[in-house]
C-alpha positions as CSV (number, residue, x, y, z in Angstrom):
1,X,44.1,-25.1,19.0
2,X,47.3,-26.3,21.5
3,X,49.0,-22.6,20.6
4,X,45.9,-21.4,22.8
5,X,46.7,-23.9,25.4
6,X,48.7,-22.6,28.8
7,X,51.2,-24.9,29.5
8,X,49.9,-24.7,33.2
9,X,47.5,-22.9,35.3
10,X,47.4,-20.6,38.7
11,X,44.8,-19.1,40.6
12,X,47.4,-16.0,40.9
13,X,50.4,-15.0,39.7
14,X,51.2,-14.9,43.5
15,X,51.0,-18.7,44.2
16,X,53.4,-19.7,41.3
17,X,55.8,-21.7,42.4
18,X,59.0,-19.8,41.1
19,X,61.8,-21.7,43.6
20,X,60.6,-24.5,42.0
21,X,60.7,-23.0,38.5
22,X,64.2,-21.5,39.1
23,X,64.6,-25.3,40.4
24,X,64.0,-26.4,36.9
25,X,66.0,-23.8,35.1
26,X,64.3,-21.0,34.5
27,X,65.9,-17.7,35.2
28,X,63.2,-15.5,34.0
29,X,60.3,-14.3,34.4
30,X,57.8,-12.4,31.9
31,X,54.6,-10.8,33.1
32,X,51.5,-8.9,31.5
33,X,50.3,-6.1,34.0
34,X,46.6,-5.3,33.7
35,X,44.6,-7.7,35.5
36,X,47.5,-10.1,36.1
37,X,49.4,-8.6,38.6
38,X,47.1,-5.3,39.6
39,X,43.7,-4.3,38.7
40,X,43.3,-2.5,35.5
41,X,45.7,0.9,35.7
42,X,46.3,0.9,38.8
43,X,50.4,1.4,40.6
44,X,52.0,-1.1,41.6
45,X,50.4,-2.6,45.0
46,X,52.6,-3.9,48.3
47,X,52.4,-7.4,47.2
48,X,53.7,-6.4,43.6
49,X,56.9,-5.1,44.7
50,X,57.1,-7.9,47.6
51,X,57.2,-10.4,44.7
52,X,59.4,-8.9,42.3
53,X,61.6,-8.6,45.3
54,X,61.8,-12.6,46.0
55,X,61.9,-13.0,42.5
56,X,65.1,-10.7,42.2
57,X,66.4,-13.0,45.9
58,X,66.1,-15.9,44.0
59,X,68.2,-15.6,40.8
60,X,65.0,-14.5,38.6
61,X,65.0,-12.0,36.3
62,X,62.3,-10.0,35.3
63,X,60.4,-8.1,32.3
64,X,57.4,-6.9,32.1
65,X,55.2,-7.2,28.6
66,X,52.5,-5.2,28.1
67,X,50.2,-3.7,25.1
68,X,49.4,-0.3,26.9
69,X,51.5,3.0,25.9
70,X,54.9,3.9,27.9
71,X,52.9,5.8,30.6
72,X,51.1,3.1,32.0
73,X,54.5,0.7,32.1
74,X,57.0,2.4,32.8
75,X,56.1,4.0,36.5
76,X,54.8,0.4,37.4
77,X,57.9,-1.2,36.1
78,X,60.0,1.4,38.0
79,X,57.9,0.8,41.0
80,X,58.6,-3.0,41.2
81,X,62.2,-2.9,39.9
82,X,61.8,-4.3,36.6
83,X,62.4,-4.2,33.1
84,X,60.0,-3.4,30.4
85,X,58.6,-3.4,27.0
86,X,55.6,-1.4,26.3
87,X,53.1,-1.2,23.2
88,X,54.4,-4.6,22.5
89,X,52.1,-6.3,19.9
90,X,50.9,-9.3,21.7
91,X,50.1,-11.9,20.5
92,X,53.1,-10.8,17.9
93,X,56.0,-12.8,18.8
94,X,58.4,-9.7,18.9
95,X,58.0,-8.2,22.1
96,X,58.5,-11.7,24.1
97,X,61.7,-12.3,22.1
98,X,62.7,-8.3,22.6
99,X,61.9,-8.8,26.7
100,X,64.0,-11.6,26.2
101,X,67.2,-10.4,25.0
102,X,66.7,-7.6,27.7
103,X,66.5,-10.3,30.3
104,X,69.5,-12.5,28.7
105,X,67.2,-15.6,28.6
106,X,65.6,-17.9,26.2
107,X,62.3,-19.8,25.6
108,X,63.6,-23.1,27.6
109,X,64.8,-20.5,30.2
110,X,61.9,-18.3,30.4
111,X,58.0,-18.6,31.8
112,X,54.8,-16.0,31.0
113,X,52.3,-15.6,33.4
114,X,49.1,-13.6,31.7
115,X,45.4,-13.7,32.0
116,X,44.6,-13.4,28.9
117,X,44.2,-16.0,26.2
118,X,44.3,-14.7,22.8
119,X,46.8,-12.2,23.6
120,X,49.4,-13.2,26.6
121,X,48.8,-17.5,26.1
122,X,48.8,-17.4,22.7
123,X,52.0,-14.9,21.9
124,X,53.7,-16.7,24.4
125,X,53.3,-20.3,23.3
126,X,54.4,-19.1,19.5
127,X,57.3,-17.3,20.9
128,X,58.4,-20.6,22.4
129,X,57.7,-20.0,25.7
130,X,56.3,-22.1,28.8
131,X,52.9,-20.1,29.7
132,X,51.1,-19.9,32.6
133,X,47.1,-18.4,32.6
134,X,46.0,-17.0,35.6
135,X,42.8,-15.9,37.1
136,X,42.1,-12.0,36.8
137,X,42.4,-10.2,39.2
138,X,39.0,-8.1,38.9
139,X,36.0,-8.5,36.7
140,X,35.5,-5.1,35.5
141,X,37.3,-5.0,32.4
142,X,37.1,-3.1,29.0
143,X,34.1,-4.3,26.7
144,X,36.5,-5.9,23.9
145,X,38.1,-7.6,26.5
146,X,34.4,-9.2,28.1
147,X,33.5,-10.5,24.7
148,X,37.3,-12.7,24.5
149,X,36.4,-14.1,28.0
150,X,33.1,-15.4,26.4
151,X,35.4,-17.5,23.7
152,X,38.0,-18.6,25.9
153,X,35.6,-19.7,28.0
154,X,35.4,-22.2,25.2
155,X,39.0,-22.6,24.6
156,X,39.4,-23.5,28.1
157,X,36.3,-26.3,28.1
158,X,38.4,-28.0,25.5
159,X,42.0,-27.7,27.4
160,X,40.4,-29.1,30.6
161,X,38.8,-31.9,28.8
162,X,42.1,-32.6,27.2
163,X,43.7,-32.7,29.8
164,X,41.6,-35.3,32.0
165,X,42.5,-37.6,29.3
């Protein structure tokens, strides 16, 4: 059950700390699209390219990791200034170790942010890598999608009543 665990939460992916992560040694940064940073297919948004642009003024590198086809990644990666792996098999550890070695980092080196459970949390945390889960962005989201909120609704009772312990 602890590979469905984030290792932290945010409301955003826009009130992460990443000075502080950078701080602590991480140089970069992977990111799901849909619902994490924009609404579902939509282009990249002011505030999206204002944060990949700290990012970049920090140190960070960054890749974006996303299950949609090439069309839907690559105009928003081109949009924010980052690299990109598309159709990449989350929860399968391969695309977060490919974003990886296009980023030159490693797990101790490298944070996810997602808003998804049993794709972003999950693929991340096997791959190694510290996760962060994040509110979506909108509700209206694809039917498969509405039914995996339901059970990580779950997942996440259990994770918060671990961790008052």
């Amino acid at each position: 059950m602890s590979k469905l665990y984030p290792w932290a939460e945010a409301a955003s992916a826009y009130q992460i700390d990443y000075q502080k992560e950078y701080d602590n040694g991480v140089r970069g940064v992977l990111f799901d699209v849909d619902n994490t940073l924009v609404r579902h297919g939509e282009p990249a948004t002011k505030q999206a390219k204002e944060l990949f642009e700290h990012l970049r003024s920090i140190g960070l590198k960054t890749c974006i990791i996303s299950n949609n086809k090439e069309p839907r990644v690559s105009p928003f990666a081109k949009e924010v200034g980052s690299d990109y792996i598309y159709k990449a098999g989350k929860p399968s550890v391969r695309g977060y170790e490919d974003a990886m070695k296009r980023i030159h980092t490693t797990p101790d080196t490298t944070i996810f942010i997602g808003d998804q459970i049993f794709t972003d949390i999950y693929g991340a945390n096997r791959a190694g890598i510290r996760t962060y889960l994040v509110q979506p962005i909108h509700p209206k989201e694809e039917i498969q999608i509405v039914l995996k909120r339901y059970i990580e609704r779950i997942v996440l009772f259990f994770y918060h009543r671990r961790n008052k312990r």
